[in-house]
PDB file as gemmi writes it, atoms N, CA and C in Angstrom:
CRYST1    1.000    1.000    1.000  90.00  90.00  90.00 P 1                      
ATOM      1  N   UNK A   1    -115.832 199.063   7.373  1.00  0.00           N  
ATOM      2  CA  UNK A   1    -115.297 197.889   8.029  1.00  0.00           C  
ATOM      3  C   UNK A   1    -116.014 197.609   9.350  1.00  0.00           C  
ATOM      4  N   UNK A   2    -116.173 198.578  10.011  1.00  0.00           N  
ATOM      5  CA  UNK A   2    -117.265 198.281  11.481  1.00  0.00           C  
ATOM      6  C   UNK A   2    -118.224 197.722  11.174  1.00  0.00           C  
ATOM      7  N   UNK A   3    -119.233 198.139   9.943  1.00  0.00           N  
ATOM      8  CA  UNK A   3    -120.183 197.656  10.074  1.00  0.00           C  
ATOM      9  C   UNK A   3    -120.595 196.283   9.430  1.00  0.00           C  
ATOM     10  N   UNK A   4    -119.122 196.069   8.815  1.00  0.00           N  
ATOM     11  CA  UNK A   4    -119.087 194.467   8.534  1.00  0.00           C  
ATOM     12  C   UNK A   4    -118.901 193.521   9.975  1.00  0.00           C  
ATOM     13  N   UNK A   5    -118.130 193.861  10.683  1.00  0.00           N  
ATOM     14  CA  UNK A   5    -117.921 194.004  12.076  1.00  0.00           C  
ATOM     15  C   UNK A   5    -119.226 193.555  12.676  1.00  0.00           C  
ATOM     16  N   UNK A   6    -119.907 194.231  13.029  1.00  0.00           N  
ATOM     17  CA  UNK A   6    -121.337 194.157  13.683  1.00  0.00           C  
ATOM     18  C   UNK A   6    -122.042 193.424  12.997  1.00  0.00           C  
ATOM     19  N   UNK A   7    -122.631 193.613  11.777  1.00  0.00           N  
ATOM     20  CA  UNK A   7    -123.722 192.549  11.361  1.00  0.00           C  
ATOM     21  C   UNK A   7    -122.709 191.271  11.880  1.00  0.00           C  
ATOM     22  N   UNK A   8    -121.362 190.683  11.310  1.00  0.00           N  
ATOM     23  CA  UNK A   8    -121.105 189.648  11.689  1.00  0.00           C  
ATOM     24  C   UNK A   8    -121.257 188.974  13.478  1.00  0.00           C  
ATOM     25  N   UNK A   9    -120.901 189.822  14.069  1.00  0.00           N  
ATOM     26  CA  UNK A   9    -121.128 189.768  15.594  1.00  0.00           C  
ATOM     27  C   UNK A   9    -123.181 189.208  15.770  1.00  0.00           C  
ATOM     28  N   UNK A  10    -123.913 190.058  14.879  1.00  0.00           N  
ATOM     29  CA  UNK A  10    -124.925 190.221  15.804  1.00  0.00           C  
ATOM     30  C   UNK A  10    -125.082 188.591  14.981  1.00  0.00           C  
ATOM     31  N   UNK A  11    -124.894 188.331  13.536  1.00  0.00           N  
ATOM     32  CA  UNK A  11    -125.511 186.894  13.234  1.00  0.00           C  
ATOM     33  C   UNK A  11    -124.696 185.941  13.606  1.00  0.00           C  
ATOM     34  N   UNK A  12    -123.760 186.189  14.304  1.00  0.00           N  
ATOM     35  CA  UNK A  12    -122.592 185.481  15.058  1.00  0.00           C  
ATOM     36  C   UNK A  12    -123.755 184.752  16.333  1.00  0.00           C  
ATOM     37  N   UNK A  13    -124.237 185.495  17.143  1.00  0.00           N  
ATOM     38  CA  UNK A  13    -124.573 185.635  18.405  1.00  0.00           C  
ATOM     39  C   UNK A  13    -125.997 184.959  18.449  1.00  0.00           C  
ATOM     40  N   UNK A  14    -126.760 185.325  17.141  1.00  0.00           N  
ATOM     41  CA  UNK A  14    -128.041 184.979  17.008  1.00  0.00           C  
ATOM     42  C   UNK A  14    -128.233 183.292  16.872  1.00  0.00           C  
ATOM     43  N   UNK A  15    -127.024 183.018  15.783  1.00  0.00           N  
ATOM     44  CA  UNK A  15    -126.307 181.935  15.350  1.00  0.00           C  
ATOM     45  C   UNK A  15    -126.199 180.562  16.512  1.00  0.00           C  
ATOM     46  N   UNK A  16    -125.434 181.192  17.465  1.00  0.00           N  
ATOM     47  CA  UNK A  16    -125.080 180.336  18.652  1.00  0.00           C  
ATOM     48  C   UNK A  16    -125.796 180.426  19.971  1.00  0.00           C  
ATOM     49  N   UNK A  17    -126.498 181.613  19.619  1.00  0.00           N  
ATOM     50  CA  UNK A  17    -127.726 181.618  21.142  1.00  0.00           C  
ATOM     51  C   UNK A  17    -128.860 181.125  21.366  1.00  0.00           C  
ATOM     52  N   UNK A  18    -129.386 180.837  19.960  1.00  0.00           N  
ATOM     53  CA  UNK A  18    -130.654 180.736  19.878  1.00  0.00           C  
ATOM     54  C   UNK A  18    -131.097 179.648  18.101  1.00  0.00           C  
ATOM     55  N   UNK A  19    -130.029 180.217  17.677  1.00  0.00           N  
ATOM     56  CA  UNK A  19    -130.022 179.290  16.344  1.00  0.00           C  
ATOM     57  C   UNK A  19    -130.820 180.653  15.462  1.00  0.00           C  
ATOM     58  N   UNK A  20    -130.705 180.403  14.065  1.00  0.00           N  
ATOM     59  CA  UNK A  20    -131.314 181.233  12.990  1.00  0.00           C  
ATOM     60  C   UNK A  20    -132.383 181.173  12.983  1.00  0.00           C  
ATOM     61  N   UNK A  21    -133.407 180.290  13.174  1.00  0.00           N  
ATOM     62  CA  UNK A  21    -134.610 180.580  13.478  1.00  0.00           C  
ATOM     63  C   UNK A  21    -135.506 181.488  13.374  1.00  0.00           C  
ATOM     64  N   UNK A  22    -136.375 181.954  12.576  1.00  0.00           N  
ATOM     65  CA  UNK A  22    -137.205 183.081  12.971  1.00  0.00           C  
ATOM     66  C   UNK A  22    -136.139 184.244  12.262  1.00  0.00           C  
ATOM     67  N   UNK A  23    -135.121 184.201  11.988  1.00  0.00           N  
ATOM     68  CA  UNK A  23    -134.431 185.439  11.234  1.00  0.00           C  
ATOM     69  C   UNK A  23    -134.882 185.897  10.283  1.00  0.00           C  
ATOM     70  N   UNK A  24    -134.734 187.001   9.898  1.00  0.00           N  
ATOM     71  CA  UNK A  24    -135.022 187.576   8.811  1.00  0.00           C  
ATOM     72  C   UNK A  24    -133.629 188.422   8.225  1.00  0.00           C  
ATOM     73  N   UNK A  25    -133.562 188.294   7.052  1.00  0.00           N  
ATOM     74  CA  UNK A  25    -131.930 188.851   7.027  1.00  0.00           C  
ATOM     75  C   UNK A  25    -132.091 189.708   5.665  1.00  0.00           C  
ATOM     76  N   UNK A  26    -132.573 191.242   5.837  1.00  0.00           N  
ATOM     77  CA  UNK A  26    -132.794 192.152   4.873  1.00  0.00           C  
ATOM     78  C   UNK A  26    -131.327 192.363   3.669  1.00  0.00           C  
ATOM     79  N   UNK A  27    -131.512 192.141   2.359  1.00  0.00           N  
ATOM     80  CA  UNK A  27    -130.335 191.900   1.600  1.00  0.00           C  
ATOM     81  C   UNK A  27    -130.842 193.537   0.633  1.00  0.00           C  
ATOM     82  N   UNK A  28    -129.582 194.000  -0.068  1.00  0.00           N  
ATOM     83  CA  UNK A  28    -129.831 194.732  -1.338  1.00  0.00           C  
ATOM     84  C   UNK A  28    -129.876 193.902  -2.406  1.00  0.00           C  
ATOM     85  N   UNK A  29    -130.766 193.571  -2.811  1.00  0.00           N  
ATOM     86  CA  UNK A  29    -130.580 193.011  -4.217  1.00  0.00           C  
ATOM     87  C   UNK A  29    -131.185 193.576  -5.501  1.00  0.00           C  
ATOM     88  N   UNK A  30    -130.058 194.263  -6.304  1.00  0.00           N  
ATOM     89  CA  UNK A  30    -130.449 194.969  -7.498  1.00  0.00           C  
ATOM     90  C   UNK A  30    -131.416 193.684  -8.167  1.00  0.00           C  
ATOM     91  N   UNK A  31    -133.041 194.833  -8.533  1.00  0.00           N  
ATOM     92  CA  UNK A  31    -133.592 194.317  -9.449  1.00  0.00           C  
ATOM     93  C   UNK A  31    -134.810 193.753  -8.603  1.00  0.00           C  
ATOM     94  N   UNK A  32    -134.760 193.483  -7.549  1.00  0.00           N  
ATOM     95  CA  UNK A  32    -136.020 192.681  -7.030  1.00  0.00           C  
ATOM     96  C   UNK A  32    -137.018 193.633  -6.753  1.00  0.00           C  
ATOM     97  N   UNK A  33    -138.167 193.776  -6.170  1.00  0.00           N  
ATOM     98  CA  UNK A  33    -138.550 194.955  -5.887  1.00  0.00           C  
ATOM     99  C   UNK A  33    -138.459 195.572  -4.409  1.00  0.00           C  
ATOM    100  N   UNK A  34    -137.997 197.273  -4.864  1.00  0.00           N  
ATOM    101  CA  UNK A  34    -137.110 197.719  -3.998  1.00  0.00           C  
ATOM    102  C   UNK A  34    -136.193 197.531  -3.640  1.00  0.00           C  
ATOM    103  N   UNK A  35    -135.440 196.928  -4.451  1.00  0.00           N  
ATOM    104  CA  UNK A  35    -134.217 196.635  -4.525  1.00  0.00           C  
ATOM    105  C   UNK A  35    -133.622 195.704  -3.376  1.00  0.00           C  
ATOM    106  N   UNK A  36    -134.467 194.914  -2.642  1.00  0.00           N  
ATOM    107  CA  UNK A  36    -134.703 194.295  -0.740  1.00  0.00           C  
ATOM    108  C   UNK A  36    -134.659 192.906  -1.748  1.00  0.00           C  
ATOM    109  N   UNK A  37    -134.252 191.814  -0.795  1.00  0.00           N  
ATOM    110  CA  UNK A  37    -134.808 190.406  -1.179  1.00  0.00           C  
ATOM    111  C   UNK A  37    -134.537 189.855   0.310  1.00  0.00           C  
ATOM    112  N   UNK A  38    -135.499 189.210   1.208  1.00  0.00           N  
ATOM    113  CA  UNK A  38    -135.526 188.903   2.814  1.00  0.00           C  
ATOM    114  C   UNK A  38    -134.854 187.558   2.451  1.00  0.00           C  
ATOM    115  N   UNK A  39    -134.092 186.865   3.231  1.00  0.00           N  
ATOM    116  CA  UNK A  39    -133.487 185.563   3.213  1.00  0.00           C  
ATOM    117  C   UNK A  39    -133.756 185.311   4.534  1.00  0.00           C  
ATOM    118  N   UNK A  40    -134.617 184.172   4.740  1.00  0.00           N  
ATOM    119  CA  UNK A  40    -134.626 183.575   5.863  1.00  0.00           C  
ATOM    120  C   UNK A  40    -133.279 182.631   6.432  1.00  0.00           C  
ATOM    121  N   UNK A  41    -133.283 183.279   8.243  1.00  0.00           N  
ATOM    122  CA  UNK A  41    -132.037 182.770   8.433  1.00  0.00           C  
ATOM    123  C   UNK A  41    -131.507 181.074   8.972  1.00  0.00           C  
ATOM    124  N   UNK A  42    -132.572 180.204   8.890  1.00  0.00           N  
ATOM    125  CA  UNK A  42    -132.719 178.879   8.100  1.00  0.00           C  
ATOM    126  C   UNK A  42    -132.089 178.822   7.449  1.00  0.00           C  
ATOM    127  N   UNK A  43    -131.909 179.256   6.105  1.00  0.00           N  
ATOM    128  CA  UNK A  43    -131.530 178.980   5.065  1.00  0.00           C  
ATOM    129  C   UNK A  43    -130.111 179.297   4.367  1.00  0.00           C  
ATOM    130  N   UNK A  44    -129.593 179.921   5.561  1.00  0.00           N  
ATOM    131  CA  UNK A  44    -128.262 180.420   5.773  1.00  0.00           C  
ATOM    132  C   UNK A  44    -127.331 179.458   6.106  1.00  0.00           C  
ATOM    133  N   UNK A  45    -126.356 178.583   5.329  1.00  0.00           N  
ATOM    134  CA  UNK A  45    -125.879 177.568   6.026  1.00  0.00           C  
ATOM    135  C   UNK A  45    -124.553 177.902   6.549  1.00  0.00           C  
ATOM    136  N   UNK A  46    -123.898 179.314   6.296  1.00  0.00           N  
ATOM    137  CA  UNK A  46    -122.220 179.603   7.076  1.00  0.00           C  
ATOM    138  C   UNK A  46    -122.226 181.008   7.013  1.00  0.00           C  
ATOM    139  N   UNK A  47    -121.613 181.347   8.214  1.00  0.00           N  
ATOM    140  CA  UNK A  47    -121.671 182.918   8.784  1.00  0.00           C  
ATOM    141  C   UNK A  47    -119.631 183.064   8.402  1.00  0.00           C  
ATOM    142  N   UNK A  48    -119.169 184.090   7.698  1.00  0.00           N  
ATOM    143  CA  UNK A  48    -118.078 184.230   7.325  1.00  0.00           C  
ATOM    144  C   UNK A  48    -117.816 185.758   7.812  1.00  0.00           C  
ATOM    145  N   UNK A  49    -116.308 186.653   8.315  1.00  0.00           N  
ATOM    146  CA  UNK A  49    -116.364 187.316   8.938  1.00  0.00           C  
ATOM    147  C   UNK A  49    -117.007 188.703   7.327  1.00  0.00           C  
ATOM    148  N   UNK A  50    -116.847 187.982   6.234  1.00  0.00           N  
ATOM    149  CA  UNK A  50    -116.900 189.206   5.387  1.00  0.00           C  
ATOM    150  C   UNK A  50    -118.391 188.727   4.417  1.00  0.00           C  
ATOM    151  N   UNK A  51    -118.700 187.758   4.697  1.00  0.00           N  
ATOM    152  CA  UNK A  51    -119.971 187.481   3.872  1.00  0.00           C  
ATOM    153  C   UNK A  51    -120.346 185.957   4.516  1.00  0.00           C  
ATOM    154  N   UNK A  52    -122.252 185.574   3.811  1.00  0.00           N  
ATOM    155  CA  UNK A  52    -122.672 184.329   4.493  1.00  0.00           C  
ATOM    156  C   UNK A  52    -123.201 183.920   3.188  1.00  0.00           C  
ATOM    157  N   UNK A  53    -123.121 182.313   3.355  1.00  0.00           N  
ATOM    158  CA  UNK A  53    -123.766 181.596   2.443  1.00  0.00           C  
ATOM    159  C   UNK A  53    -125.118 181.056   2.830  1.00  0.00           C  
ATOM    160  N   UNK A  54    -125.420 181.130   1.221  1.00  0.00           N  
ATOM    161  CA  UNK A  54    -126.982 181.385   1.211  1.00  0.00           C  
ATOM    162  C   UNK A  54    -127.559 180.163  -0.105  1.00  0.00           C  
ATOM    163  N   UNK A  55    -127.242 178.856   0.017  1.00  0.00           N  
ATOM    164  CA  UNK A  55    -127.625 177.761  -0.991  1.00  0.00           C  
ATOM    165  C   UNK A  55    -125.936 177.982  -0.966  1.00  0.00           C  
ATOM    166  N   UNK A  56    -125.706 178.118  -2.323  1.00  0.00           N  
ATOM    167  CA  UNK A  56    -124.729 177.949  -2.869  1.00  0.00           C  
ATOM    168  C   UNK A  56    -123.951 179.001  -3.343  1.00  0.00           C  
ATOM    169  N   UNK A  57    -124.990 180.246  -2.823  1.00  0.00           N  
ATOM    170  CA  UNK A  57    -124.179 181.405  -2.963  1.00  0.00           C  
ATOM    171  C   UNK A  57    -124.108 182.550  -1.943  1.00  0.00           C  
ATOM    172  N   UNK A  58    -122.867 183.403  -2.144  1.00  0.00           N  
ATOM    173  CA  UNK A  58    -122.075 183.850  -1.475  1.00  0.00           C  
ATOM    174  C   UNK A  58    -122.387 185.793  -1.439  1.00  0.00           C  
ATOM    175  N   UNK A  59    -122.977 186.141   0.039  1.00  0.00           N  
ATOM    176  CA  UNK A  59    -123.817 186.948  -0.760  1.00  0.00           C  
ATOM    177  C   UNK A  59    -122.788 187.931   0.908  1.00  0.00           C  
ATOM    178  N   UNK A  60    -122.127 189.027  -0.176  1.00  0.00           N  
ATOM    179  CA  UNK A  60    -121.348 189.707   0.653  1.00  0.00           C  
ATOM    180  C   UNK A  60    -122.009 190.479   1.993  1.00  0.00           C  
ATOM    181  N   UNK A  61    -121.879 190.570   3.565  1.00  0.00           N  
ATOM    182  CA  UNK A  61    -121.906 191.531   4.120  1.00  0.00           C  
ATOM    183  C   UNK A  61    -122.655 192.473   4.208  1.00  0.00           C  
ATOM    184  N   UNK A  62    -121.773 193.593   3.131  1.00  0.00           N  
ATOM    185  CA  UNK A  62    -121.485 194.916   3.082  1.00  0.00           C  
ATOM    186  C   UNK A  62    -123.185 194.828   2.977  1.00  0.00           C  
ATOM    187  N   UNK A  63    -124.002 193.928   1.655  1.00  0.00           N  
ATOM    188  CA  UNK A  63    -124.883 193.978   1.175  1.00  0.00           C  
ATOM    189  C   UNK A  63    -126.369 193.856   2.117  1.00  0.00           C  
ATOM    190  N   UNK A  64    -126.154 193.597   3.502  1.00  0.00           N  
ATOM    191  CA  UNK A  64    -127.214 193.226   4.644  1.00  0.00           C  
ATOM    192  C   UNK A  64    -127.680 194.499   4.848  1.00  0.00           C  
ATOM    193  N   UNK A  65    -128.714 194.917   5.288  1.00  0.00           N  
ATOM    194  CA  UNK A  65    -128.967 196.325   5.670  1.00  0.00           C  
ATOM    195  C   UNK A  65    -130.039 196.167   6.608  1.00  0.00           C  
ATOM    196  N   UNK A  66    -130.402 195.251   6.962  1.00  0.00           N  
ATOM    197  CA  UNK A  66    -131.727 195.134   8.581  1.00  0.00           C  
ATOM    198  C   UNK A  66    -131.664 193.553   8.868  1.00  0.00           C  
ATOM    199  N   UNK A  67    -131.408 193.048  10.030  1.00  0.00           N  
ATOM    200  CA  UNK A  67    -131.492 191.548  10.582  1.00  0.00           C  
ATOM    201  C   UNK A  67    -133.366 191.921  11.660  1.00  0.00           C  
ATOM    202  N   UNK A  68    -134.062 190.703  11.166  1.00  0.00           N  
ATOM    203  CA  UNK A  68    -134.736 190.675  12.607  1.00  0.00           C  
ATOM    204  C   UNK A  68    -135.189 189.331  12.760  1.00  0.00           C  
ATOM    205  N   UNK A  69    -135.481 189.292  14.405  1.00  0.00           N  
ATOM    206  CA  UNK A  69    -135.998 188.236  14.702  1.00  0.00           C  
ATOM    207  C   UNK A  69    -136.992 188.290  15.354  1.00  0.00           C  
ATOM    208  N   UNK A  70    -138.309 187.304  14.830  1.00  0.00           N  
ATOM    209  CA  UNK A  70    -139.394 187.169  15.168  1.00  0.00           C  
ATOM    210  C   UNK A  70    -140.264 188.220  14.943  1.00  0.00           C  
ATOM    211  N   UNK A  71    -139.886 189.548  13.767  1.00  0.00           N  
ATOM    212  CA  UNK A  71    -140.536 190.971  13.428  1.00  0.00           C  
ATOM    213  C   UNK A  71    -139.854 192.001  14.254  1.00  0.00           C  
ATOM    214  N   UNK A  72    -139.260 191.808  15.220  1.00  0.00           N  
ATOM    215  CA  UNK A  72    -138.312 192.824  15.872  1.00  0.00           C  
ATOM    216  C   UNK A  72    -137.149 193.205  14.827  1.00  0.00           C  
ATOM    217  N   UNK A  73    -136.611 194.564  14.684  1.00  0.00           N  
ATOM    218  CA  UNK A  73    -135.332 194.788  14.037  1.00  0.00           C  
ATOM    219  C   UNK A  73    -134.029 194.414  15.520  1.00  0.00           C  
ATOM    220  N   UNK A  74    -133.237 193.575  14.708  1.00  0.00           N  
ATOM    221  CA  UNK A  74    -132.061 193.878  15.859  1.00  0.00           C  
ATOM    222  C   UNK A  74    -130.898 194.640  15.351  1.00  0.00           C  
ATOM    223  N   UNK A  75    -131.073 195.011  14.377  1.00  0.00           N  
ATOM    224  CA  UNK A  75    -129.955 195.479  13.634  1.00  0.00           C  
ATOM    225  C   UNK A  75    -130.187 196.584  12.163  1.00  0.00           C  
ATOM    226  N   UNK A  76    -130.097 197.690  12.261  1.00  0.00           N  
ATOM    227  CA  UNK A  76    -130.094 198.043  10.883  1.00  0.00           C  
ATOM    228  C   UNK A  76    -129.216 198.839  10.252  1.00  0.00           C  
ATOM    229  N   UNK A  77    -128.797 198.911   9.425  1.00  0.00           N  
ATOM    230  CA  UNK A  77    -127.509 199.691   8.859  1.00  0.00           C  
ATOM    231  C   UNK A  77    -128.240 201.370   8.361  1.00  0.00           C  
ATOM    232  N   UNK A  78    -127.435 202.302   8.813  1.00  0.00           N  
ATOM    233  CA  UNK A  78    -128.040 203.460   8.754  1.00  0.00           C  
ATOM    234  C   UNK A  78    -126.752 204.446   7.398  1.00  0.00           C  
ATOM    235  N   UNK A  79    -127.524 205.173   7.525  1.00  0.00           N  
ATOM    236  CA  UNK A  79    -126.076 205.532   6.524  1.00  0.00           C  
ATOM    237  C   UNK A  79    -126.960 206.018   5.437  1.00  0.00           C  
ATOM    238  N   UNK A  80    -125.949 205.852   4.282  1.00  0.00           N  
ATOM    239  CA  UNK A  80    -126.220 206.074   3.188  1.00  0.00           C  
ATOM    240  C   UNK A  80    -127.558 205.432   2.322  1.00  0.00           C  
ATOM    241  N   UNK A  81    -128.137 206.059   1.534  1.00  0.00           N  
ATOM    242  CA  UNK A  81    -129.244 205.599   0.720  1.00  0.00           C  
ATOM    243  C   UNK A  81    -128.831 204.348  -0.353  1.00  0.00           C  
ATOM    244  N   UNK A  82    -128.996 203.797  -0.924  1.00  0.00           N  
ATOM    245  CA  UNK A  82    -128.755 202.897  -1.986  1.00  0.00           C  
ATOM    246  C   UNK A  82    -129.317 203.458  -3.399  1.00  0.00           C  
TER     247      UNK A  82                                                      
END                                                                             
């Protein structure tokens, strides 16, 4: 739950400080290679406290595991392996 917490805070912040811009928003996605698919944060049209939309779909949270902006990491989820 925290760390739904935080990613939401940090794309909360990125969101309203500066705009998505330049984001990079590291996803798990079974099947792509390495299981990673980057979503630029452009293309992000709503930040929700438990997941963000992404076109037309709804791509949970839990599932984010590195935000950066401009090639900097601001965020990465540490933990467990996938």
């Amino acid at each position: 739950m925290l760390i739904l917490f935080m990613v939401f805070e940090v794309l909360n912040r990125l969101k309203w400080k500066d705009g998505l811009g330049g984001v990079e928003i590291i996803i798990l996605h079974r099947g792509a290679p390495g299981n990673r698919k980057v979503i630029m944060g452009n293309e992000v049209t709503e930040i929700k406290r438990s997941y963000l939309v992404y076109g037309i779909t709804e791509i949970p949270l839990h599932r984010i595991r590195e935000v950066r902006k401009d090639g900097r990491t601001i965020w990465k989820r540490e933990g467990k392996k996938d």
